[in-house]
C-alpha positions as CSV (number, residue, x, y, z in Angstrom):
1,X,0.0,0.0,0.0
2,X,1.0,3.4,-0.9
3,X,0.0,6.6,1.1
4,X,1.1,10.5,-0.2
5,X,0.7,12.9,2.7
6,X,1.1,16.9,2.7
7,X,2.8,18.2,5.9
8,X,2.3,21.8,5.6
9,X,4.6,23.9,7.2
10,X,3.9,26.7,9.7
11,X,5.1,30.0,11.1
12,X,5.1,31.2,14.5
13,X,3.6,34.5,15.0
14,X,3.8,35.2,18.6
15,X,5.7,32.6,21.0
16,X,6.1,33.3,24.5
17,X,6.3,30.8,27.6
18,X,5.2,32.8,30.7
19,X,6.2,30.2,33.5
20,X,7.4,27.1,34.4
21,X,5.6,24.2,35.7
22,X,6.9,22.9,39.7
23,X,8.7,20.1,37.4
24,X,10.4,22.5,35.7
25,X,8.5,21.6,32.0
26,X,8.1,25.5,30.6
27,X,4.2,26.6,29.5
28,X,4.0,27.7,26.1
29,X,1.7,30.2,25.0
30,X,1.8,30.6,20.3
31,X,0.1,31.6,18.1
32,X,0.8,30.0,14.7
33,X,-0.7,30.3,11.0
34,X,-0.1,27.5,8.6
35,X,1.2,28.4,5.2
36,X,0.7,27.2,1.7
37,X,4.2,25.6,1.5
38,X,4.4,22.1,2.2
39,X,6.5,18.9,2.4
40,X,5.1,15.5,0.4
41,X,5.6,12.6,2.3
42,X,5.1,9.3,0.8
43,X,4.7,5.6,3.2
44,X,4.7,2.6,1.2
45,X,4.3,-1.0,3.1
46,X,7.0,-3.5,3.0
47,X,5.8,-6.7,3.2
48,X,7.5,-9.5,5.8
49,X,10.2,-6.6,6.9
50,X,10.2,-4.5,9.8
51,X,12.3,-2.3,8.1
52,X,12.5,1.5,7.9
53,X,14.0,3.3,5.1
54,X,13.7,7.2,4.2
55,X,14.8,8.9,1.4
56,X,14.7,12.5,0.4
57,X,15.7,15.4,-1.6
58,X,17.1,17.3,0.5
59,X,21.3,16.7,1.0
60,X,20.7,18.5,4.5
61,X,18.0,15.7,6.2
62,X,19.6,13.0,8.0
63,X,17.6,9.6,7.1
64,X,18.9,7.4,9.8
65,X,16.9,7.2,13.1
66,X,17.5,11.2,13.6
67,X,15.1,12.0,11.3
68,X,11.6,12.5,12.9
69,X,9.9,10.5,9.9
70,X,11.9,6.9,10.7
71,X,11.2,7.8,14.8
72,X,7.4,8.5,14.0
73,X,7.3,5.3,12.2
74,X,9.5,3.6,14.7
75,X,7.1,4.1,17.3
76,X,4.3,2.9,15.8
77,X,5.8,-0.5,15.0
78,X,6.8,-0.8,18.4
79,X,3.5,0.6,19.9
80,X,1.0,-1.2,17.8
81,X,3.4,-4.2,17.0
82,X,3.6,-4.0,13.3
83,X,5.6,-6.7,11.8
84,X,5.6,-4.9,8.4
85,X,7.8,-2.4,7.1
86,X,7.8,1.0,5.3
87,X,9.6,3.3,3.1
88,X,9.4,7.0,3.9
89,X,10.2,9.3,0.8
90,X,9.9,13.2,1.7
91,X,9.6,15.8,-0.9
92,X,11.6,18.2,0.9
93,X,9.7,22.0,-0.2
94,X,10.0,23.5,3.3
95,X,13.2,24.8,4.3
96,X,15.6,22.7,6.5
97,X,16.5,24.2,10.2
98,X,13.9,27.2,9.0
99,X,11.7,27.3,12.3
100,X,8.6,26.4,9.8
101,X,8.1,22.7,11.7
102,X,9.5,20.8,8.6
103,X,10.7,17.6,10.5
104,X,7.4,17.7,12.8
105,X,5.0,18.0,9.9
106,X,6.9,15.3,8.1
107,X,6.7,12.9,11.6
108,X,2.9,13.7,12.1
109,X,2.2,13.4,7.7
110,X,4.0,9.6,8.5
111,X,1.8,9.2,11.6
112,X,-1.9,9.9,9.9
113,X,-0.5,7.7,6.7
């Protein structure tokens, strides 16, 4: 099976954390727009593998198990026990290390497919 997600990226317009939790965890208080650029982010299945391969086309994304894509799907073999395997392929449109949520958008795009 073959699923294309978007991931759109976003931009901060206000971000502000007002106070700390007694654990030390920081509040955070944004407000964010989403934007018409996007990431595509393509999950095929493969069969009798657990494997987890990403590719991209961007020279700048890692796509070992730093990449938030391979940890989203990491987890949900582990979580759900998924004896299958998957190939991430990202289509790299939002800027890398840009603040616009690139590697987020790309984990959450891997987590709905």
């Amino acid at each position: 099976m073959e699923i294309i997600e978007k991931a759109p990226a976003k931009l901060n317009l206000s971000l502000d954390t007002p106070f700390r939790h007694p654990d030390g965890e920081p509040e955070w208080k944004m407000v964010m727009i989403a934007v018409d650029l996007a990431d595509y982010v393509t999950v095929k299945t493969i069969p009798q593998s657990r494997k987890i391969t990403v590719q991209t086309n961007s020279g700048f994304l890692p796509c070992d198990k730093r990449n938030l894509a391979y940890q989203a799907a990491l987890y949900l073999q582990s979580k759900f026990d998924i004896n299958e395997g998957v190939a991430i392929s990202i289509q790299k449109n939002i800027p890398v290390a840009a603040g616009m949520g690139g590697g987020s958008a790309d984990a959450a795009a891997v987590l709905r497919a």
